[in-house]
N, CA, C and O atoms as a Maestro MAE file, in Angstrom:
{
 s_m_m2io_version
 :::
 2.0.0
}

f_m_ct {
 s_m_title
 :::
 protein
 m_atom[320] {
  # First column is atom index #
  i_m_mmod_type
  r_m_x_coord
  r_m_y_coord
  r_m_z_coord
  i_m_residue_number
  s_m_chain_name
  s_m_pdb_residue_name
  s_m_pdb_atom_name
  i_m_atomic_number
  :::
  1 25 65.904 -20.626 -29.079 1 A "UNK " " N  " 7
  2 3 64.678 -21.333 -29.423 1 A "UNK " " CA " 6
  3 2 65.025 -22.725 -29.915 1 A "UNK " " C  " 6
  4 15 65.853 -22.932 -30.802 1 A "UNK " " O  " 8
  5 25 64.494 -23.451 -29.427 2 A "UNK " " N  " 7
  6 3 64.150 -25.140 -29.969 2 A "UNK " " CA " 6
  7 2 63.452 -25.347 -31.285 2 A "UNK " " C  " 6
  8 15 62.817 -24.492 -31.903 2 A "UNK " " O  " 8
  9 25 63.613 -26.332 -31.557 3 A "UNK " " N  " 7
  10 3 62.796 -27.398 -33.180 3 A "UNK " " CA " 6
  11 2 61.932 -27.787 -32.655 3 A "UNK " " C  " 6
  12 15 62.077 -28.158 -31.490 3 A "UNK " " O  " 8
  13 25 60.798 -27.857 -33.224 4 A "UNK " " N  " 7
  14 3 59.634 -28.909 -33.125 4 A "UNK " " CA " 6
  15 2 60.425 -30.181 -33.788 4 A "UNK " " C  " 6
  16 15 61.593 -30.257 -34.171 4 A "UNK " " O  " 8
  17 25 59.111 -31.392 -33.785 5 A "UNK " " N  " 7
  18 3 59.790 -32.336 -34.352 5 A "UNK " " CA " 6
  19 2 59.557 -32.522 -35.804 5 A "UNK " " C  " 6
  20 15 58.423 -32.323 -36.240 5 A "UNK " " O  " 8
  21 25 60.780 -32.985 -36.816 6 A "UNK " " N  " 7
  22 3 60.760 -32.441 -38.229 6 A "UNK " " CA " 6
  23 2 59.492 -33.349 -38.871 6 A "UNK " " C  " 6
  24 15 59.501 -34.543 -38.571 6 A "UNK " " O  " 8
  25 25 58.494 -32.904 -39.662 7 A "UNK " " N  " 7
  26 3 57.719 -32.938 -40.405 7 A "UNK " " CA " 6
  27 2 57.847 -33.474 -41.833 7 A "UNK " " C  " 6
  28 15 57.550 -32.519 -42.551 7 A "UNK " " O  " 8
  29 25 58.124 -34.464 -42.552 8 A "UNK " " N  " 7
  30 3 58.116 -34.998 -43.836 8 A "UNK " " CA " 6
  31 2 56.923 -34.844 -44.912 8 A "UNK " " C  " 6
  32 15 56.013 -35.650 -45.109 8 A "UNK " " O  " 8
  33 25 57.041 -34.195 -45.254 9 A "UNK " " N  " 7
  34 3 56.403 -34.433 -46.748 9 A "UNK " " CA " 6
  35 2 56.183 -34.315 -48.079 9 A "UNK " " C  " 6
  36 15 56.668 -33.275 -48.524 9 A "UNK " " O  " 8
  37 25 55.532 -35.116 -49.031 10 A "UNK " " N  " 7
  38 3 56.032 -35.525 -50.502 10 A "UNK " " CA " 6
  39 2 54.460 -34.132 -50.971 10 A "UNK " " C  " 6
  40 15 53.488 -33.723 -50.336 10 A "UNK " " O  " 8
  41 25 54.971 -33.879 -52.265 11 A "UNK " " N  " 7
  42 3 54.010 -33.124 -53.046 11 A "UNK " " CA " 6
  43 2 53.189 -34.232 -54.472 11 A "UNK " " C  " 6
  44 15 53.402 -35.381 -54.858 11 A "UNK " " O  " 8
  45 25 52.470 -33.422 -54.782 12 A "UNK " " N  " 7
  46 3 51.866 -34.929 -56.091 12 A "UNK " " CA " 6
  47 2 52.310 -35.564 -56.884 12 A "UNK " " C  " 6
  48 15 53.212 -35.050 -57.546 12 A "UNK " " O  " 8
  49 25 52.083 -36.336 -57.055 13 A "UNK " " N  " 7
  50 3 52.627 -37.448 -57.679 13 A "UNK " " CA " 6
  51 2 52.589 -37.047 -59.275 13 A "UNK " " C  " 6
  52 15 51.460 -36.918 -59.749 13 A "UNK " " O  " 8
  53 25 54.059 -36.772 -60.424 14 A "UNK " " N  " 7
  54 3 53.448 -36.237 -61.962 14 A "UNK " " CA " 6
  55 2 54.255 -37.287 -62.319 14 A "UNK " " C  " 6
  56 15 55.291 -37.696 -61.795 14 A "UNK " " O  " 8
  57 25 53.409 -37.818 -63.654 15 A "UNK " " N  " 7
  58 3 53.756 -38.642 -64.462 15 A "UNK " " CA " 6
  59 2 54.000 -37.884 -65.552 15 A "UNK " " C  " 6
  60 15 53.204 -36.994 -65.852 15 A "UNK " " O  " 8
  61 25 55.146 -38.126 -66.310 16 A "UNK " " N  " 7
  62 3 55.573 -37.245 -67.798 16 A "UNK " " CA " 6
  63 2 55.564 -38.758 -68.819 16 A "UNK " " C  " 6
  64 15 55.693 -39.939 -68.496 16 A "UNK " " O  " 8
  65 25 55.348 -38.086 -70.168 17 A "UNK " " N  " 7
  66 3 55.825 -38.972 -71.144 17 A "UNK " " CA " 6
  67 2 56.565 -38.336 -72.144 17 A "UNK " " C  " 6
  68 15 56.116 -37.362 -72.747 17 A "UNK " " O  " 8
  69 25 57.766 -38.859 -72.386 18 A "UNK " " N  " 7
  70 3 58.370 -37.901 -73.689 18 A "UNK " " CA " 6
  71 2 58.488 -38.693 -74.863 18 A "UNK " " C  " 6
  72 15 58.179 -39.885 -74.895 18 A "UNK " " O  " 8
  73 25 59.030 -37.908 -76.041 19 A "UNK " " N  " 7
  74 3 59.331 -38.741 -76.822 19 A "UNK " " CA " 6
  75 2 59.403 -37.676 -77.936 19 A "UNK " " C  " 6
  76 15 58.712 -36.662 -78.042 19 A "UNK " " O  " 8
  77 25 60.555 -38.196 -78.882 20 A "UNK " " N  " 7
  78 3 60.466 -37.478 -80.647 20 A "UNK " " CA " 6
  79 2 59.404 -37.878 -81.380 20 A "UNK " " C  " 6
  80 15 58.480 -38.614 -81.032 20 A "UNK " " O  " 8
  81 25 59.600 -37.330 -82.450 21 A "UNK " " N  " 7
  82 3 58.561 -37.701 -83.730 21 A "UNK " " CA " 6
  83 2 59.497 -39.143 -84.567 21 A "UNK " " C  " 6
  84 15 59.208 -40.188 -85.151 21 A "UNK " " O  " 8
  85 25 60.518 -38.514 -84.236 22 A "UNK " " N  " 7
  86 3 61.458 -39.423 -85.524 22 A "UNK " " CA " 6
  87 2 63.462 -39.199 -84.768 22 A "UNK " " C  " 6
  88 15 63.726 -38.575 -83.740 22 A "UNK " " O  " 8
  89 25 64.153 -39.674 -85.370 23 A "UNK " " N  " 7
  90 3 65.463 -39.527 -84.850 23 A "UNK " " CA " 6
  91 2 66.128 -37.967 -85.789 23 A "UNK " " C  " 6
  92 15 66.882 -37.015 -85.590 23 A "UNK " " O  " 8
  93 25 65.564 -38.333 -86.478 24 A "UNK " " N  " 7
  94 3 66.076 -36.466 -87.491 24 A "UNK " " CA " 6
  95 2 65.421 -35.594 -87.010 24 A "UNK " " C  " 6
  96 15 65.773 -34.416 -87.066 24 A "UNK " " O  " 8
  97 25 63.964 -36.130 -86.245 25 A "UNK " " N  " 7
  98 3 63.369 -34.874 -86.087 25 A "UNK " " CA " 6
  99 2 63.313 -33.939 -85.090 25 A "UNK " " C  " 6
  100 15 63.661 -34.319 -83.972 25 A "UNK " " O  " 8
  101 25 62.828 -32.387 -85.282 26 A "UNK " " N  " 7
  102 3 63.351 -31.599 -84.407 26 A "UNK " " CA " 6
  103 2 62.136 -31.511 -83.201 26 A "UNK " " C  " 6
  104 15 62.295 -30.980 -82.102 26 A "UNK " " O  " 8
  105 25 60.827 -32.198 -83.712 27 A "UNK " " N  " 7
  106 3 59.617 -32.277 -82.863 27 A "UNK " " CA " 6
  107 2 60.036 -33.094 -82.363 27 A "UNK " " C  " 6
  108 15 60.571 -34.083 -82.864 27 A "UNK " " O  " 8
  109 25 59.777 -32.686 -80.590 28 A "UNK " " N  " 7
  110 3 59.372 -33.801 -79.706 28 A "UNK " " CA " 6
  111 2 58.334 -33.235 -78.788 28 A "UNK " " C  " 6
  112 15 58.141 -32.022 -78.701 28 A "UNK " " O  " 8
  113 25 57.669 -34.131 -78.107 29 A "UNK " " N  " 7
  114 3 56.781 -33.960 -76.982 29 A "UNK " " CA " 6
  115 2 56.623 -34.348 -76.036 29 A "UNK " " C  " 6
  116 15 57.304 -35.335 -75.758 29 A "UNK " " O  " 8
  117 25 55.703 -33.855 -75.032 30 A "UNK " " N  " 7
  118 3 55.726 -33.976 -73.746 30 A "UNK " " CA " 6
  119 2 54.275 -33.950 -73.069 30 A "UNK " " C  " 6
  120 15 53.409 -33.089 -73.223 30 A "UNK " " O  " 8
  121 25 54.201 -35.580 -71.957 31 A "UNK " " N  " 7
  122 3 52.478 -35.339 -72.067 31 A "UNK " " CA " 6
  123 2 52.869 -35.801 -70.858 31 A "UNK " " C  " 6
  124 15 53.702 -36.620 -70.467 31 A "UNK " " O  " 8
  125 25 51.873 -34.904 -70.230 32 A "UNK " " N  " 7
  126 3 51.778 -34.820 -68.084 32 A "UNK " " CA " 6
  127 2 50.286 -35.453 -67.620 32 A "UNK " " C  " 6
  128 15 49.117 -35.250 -67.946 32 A "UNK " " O  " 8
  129 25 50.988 -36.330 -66.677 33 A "UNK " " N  " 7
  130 3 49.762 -36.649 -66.109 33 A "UNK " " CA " 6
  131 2 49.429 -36.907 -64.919 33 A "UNK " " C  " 6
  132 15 50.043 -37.815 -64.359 33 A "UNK " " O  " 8
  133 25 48.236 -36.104 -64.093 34 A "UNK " " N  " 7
  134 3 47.858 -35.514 -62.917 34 A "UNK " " CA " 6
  135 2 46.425 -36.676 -62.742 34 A "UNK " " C  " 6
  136 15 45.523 -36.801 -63.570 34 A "UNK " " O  " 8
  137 25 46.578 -37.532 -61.245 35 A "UNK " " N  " 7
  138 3 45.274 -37.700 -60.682 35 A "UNK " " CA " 6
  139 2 45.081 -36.908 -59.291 35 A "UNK " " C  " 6
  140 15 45.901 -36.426 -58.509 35 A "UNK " " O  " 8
  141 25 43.616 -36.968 -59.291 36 A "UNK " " N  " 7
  142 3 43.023 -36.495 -58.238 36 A "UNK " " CA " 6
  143 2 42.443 -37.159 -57.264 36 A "UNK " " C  " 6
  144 15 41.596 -38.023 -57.492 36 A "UNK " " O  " 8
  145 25 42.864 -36.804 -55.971 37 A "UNK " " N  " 7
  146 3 41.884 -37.897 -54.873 37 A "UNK " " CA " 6
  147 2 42.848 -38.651 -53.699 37 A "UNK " " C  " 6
  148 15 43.559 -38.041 -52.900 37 A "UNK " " O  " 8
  149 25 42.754 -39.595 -53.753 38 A "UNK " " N  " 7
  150 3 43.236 -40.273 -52.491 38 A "UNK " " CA " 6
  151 2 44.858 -40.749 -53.165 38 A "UNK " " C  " 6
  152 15 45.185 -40.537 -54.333 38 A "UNK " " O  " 8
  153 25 45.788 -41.466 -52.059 39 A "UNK " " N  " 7
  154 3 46.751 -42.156 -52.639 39 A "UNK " " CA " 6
  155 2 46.249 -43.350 -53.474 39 A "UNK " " C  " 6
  156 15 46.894 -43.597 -54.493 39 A "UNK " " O  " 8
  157 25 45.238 -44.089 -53.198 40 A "UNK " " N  " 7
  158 3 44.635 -44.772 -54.381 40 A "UNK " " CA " 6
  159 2 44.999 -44.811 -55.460 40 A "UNK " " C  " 6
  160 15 45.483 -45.766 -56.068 40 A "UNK " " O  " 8
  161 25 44.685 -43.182 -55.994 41 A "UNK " " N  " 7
  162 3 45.181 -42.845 -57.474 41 A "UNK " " CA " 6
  163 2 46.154 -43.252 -57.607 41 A "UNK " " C  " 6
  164 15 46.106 -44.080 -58.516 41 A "UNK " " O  " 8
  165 25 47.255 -43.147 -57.147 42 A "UNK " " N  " 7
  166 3 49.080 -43.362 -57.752 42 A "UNK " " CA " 6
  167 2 48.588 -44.686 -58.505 42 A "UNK " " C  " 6
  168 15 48.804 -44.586 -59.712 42 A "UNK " " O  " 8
  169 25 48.169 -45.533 -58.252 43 A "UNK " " N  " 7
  170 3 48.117 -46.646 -59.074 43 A "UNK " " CA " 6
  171 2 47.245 -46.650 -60.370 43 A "UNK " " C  " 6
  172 15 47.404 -47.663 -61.051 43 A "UNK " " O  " 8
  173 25 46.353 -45.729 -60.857 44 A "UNK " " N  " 7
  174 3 45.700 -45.625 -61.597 44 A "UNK " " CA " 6
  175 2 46.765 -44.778 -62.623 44 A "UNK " " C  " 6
  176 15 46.937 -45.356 -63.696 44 A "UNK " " O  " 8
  177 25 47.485 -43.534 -62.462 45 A "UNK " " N  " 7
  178 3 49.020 -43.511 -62.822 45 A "UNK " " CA " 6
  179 2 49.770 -44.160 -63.468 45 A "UNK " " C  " 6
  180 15 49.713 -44.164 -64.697 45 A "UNK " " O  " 8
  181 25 50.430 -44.685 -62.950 46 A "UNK " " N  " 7
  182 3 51.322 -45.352 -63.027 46 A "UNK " " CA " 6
  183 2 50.602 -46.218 -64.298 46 A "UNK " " C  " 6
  184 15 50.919 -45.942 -65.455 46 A "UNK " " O  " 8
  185 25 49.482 -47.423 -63.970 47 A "UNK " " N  " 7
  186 3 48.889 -47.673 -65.124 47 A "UNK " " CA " 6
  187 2 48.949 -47.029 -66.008 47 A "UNK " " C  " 6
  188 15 49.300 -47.562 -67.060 47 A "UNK " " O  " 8
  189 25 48.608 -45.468 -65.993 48 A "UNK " " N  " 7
  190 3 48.271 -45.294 -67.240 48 A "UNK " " CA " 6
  191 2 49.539 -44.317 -67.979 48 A "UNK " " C  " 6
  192 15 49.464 -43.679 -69.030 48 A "UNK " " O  " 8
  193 25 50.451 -44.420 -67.243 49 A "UNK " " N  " 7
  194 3 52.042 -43.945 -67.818 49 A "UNK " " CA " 6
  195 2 52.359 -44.879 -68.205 49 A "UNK " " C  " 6
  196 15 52.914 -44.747 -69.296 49 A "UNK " " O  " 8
  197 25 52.272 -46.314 -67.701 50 A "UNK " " N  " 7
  198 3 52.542 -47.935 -68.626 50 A "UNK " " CA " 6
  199 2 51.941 -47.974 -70.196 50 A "UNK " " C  " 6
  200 15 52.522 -48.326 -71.222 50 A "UNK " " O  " 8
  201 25 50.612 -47.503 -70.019 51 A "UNK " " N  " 7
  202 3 49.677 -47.835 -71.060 51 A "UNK " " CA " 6
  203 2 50.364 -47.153 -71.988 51 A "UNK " " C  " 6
  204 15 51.148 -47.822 -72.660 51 A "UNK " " O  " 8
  205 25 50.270 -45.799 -72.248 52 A "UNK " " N  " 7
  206 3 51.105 -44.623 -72.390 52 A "UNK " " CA " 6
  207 2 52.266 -44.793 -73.493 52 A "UNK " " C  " 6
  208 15 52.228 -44.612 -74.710 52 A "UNK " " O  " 8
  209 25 53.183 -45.153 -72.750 53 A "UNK " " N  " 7
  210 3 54.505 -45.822 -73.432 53 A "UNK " " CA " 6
  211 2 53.909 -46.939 -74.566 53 A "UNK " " C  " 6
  212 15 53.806 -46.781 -75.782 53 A "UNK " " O  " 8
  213 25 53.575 -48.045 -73.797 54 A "UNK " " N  " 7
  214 3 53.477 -48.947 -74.232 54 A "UNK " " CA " 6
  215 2 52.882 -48.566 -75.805 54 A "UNK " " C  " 6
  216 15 53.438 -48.926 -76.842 54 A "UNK " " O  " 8
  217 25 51.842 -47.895 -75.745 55 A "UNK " " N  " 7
  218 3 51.130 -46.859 -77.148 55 A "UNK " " CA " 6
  219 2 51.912 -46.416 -77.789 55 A "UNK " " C  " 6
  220 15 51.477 -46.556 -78.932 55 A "UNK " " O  " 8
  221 25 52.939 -45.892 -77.840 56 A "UNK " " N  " 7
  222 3 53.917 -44.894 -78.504 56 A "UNK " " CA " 6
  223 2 54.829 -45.106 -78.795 56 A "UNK " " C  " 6
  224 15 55.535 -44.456 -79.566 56 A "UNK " " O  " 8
  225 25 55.107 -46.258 -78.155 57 A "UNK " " N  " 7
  226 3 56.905 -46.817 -78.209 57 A "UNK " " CA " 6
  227 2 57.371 -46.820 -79.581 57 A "UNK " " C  " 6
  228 15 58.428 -46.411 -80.062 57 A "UNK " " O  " 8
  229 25 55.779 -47.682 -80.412 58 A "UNK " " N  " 7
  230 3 56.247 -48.655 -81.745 58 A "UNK " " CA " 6
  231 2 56.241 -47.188 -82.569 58 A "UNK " " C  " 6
  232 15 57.359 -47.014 -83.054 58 A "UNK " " O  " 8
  233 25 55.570 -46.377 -82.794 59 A "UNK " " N  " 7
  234 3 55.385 -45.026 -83.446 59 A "UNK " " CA " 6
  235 2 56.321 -44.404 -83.683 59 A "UNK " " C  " 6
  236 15 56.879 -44.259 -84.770 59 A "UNK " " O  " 8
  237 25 56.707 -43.766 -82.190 60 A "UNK " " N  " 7
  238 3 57.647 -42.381 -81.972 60 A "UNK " " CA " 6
  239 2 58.780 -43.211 -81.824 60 A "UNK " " C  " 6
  240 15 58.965 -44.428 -81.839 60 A "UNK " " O  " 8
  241 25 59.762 -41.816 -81.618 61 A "UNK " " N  " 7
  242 3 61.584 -42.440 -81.136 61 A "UNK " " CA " 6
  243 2 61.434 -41.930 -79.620 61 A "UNK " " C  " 6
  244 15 60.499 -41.331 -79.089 61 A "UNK " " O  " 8
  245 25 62.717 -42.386 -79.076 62 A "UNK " " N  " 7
  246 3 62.919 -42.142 -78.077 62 A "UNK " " CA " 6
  247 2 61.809 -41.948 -76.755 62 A "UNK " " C  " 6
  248 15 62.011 -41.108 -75.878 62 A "UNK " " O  " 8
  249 25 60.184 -43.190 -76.768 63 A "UNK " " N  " 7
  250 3 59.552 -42.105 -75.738 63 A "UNK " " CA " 6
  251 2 59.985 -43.119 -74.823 63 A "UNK " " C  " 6
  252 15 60.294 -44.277 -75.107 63 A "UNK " " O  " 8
  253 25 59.978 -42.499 -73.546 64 A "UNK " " N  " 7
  254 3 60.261 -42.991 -72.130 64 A "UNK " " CA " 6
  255 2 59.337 -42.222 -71.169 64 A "UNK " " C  " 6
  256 15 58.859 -41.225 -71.711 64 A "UNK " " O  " 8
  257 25 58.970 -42.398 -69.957 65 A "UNK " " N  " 7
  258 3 58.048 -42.388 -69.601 65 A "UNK " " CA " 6
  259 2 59.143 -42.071 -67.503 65 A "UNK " " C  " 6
  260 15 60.141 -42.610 -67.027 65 A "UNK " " O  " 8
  261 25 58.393 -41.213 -67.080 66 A "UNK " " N  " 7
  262 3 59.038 -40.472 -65.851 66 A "UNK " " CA " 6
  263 2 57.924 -40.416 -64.551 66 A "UNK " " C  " 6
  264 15 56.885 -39.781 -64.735 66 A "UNK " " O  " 8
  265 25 58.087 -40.889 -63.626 67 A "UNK " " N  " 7
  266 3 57.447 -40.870 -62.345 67 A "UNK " " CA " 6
  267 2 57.724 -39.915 -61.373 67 A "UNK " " C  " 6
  268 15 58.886 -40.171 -61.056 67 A "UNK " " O  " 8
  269 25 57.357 -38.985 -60.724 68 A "UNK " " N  " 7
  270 3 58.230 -37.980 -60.003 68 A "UNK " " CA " 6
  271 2 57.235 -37.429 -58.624 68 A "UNK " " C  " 6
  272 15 56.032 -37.657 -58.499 68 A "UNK " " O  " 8
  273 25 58.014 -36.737 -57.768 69 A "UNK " " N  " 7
  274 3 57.645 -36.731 -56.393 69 A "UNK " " CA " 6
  275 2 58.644 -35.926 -56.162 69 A "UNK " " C  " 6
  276 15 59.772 -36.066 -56.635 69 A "UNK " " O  " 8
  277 25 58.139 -34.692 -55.130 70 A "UNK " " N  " 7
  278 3 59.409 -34.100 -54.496 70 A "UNK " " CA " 6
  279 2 59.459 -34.037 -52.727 70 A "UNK " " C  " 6
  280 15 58.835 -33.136 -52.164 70 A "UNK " " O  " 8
  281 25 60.066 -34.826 -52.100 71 A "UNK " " N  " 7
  282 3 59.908 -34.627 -50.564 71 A "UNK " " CA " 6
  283 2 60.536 -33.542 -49.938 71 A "UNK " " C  " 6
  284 15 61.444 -32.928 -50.498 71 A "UNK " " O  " 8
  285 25 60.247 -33.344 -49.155 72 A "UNK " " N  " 7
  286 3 60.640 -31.719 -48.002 72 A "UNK " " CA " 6
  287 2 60.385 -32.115 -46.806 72 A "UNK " " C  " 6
  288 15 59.383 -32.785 -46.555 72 A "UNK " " O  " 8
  289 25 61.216 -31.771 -45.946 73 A "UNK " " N  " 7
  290 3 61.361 -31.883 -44.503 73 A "UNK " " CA " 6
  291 2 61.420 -30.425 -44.217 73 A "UNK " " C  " 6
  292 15 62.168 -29.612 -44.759 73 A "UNK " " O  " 8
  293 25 60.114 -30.097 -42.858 74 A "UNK " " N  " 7
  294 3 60.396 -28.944 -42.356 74 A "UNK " " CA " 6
  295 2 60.014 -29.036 -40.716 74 A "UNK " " C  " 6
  296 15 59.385 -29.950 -40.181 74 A "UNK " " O  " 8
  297 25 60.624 -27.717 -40.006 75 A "UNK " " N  " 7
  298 3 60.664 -28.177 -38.481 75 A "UNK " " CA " 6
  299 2 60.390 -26.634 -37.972 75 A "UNK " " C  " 6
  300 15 61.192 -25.711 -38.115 75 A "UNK " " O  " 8
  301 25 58.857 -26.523 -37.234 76 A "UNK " " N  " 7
  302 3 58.612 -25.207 -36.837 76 A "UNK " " CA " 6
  303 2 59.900 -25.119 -35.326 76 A "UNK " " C  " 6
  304 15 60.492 -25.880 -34.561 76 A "UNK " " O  " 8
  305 25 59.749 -23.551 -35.640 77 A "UNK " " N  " 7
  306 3 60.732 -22.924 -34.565 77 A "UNK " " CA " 6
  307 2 59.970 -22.875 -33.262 77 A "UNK " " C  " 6
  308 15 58.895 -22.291 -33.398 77 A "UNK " " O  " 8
  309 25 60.214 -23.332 -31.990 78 A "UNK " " N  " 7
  310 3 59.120 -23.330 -30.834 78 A "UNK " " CA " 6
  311 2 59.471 -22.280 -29.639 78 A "UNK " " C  " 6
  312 15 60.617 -21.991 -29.296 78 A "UNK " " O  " 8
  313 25 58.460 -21.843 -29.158 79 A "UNK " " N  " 7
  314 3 59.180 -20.801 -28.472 79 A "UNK " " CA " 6
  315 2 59.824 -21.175 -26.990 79 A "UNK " " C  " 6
  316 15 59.409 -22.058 -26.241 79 A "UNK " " O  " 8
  317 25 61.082 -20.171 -26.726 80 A "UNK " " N  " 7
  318 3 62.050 -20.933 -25.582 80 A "UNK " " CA " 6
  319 2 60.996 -20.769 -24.155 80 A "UNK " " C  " 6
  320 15 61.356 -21.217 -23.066 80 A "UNK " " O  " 8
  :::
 }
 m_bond[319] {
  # First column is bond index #
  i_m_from
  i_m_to
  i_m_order
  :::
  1 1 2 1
  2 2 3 1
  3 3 4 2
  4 3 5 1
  5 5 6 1
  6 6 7 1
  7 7 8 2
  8 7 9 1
  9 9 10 1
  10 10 11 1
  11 11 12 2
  12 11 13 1
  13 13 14 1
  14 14 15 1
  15 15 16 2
  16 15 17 1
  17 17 18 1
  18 18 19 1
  19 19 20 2
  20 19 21 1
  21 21 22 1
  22 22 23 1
  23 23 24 2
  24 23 25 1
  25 25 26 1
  26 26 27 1
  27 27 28 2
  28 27 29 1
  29 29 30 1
  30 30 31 1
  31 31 32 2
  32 31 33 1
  33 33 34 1
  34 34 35 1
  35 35 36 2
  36 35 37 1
  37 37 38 1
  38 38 39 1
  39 39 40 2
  40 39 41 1
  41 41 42 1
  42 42 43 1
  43 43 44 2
  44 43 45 1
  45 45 46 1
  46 46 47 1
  47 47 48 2
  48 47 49 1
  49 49 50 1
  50 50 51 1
  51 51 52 2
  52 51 53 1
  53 53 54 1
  54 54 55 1
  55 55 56 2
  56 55 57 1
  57 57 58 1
  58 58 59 1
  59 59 60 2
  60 59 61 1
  61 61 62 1
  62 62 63 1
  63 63 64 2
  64 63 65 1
  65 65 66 1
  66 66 67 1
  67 67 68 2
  68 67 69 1
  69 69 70 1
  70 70 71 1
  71 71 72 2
  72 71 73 1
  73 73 74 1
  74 74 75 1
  75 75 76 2
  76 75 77 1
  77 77 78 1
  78 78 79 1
  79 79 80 2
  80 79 81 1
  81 81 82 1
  82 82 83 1
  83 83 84 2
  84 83 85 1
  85 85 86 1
  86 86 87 1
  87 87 88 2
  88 87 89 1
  89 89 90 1
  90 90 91 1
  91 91 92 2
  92 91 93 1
  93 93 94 1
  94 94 95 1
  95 95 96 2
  96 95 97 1
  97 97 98 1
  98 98 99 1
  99 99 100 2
  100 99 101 1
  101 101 102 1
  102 102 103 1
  103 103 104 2
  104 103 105 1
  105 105 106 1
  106 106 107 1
  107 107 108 2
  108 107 109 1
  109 109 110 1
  110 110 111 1
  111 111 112 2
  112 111 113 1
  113 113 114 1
  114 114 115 1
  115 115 116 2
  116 115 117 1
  117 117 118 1
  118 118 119 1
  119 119 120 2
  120 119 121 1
  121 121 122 1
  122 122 123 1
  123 123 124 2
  124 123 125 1
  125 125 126 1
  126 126 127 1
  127 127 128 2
  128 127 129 1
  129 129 130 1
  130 130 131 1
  131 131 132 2
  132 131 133 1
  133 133 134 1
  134 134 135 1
  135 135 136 2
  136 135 137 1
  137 137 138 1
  138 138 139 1
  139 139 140 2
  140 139 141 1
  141 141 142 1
  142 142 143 1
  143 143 144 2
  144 143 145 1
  145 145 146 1
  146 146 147 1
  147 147 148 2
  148 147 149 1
  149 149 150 1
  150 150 151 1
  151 151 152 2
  152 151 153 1
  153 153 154 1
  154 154 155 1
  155 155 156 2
  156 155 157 1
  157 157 158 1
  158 158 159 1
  159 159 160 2
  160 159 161 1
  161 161 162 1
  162 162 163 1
  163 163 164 2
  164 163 165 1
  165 165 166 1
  166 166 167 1
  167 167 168 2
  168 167 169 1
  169 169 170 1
  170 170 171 1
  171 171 172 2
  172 171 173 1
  173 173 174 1
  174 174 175 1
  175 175 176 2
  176 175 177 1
  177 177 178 1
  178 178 179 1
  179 179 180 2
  180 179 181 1
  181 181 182 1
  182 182 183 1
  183 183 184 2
  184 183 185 1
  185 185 186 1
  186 186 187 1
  187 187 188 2
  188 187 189 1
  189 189 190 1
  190 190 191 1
  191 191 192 2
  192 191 193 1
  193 193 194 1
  194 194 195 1
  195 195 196 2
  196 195 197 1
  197 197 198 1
  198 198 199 1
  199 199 200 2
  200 199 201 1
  201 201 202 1
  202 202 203 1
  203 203 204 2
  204 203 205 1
  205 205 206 1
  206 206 207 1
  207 207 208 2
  208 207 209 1
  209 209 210 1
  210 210 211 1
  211 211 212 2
  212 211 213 1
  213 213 214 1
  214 214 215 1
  215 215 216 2
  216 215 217 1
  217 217 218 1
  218 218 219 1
  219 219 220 2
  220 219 221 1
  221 221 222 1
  222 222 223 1
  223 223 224 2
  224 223 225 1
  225 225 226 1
  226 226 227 1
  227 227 228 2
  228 227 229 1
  229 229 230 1
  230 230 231 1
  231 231 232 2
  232 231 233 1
  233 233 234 1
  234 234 235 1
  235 235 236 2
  236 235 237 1
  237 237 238 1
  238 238 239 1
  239 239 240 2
  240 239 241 1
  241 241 242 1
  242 242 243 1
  243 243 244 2
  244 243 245 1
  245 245 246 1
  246 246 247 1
  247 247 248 2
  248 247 249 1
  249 249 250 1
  250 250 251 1
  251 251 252 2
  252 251 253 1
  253 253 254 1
  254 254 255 1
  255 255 256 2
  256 255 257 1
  257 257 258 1
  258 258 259 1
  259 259 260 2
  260 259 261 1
  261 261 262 1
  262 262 263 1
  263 263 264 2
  264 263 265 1
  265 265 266 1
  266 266 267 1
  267 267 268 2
  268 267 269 1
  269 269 270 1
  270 270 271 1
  271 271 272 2
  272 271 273 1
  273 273 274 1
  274 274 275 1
  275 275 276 2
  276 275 277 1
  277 277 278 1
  278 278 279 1
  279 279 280 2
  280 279 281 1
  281 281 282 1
  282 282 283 1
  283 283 284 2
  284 283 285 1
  285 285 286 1
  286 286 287 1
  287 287 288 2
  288 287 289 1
  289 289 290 1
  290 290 291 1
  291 291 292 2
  292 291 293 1
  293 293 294 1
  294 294 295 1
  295 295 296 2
  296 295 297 1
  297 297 298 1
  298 298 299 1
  299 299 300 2
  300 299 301 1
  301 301 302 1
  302 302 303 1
  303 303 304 2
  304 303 305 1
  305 305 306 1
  306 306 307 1
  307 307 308 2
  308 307 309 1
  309 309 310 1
  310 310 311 1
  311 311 312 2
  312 311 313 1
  313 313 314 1
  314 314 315 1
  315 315 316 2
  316 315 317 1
  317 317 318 1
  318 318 319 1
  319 319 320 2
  :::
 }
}
């Protein structure tokens, strides 16, 4: 049996934000963020993982801020 031809594609787009309370401290957290709708959204995202940080930086320790996507390639089996 033959490959079809391989197929690419990405899953949704998650924005994370982390960060401690303090450098001694044993709290830290973690805030996810999901849009809905067209690729449009990614940019409304991203904004608001900027905003995000930008909010928290002066507060908390350590927050940093994560963009993520996972791609997959797959290739149906065709019959001989």
């Amino acid at each position: 049996m033959s490959l079809d031809q391989p197929q690419t594609s990405t899953s949704d787009i998650t924005w994370v934000v982390n960060g401690r309370v303090s450098a001694a401290s044993a709290t830290a957290f973690q805030v996810k963020i999901t849009t809905e709708g067209t690729p449009d959204t990614e940019a409304e995202g991203d904004a608001l993982l900027q905003a995000l940080v930008d909010l928290l930086s002066p507060r908390y320790y350590q927050v940093n801020g994560i963009k993520g996507f996972t791609a997959y390639t797959t290739q149906n089996m065709l019959k001989s």
